[in-house]
Structures are given as C-alpha cells and as structure tokens.
LUMBA-485139 format. One record per residue (C-alpha): residue in three letters; x, y, z. Coordinates in steps of 0.25 Angstrom, whole numbers, padded with zeros to 4 digits, always signed. Each point is the difference from the previous one (the first is absolute). Example, Ala and Ser with C-alpha at 12.3 -4.5 7.8 and 13.67 -1.06 7.14 Angstrom:
2
ALA+0049-0018+0031 SER+0006+0014-0002 
END
This chain:
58
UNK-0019+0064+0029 UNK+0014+0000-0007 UNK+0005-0009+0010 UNK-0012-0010-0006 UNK+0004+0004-0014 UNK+0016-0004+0001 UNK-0004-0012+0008 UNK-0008-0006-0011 UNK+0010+0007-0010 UNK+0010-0010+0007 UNK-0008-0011+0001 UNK-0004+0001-0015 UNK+0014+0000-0003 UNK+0003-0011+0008 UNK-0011-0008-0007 UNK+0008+0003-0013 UNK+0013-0002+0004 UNK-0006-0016+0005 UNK-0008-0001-0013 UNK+0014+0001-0006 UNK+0006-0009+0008 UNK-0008-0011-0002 UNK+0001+0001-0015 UNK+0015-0001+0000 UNK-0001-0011+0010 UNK+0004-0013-0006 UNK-0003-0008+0013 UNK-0015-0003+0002 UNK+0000+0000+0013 UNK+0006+0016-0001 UNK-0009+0003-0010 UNK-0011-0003+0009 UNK+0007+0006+0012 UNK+0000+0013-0008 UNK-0014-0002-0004 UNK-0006+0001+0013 UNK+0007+0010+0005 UNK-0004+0008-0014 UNK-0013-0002+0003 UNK+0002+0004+0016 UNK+0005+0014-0004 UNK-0011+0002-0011 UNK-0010-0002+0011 UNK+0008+0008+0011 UNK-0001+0011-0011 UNK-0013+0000-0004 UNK-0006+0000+0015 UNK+0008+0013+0000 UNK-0006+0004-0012 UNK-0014-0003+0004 UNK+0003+0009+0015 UNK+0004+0011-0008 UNK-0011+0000-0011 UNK-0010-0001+0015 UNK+0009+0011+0005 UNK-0002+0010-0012 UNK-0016-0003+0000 UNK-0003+0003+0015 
END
C-alpha cells in the first residue's frame, strides 16, 4: 500500500512541478506542452488514488 501512496505522491508532484512550468512558459506551444502533461500526471495520480481508496474498503 505505500508503494501506491509514494507513487501517487510523486505523480501529484509531478503534476505541480508541470502546472508550474506552464505558467512560466512564455512560448504557447510550451505552455500547452506542459499542460498535457499536468493533466497526464493528475490523472496517473488519481487512478492510484481511487486503487488505494478500493484497497482500504475491501
């Protein structure tokens, strides 16, 4: 269960680090770049969110 927790601790980080990114980005094509990648690590994290919320029910 910790491996789950520091995965979507990492990927939650990433998220922000991306998010970050792409308001400092003064090239649109960066800024996008750094959007979708925002939004793939939000959504990496939260599928590991939901696994572990499963794992604690069961």
């Amino acid at each position: 269960m910790e491996d789950f927790e520091g995965k979507m601790e990492k990927y939650m980080a990433r998220a922000a680090k991306c998010e970050e990114q792409a308001r400092e980005a003064t090239d649109p094509t960066r800024q996008d770049f750094y959007q979708v990648l925002e939004r793939y690590f939000r959504n990496l994290a939260n599928d590991f969110k939901e696994v572990i919320e499963k794992r604690k029910t069961a």
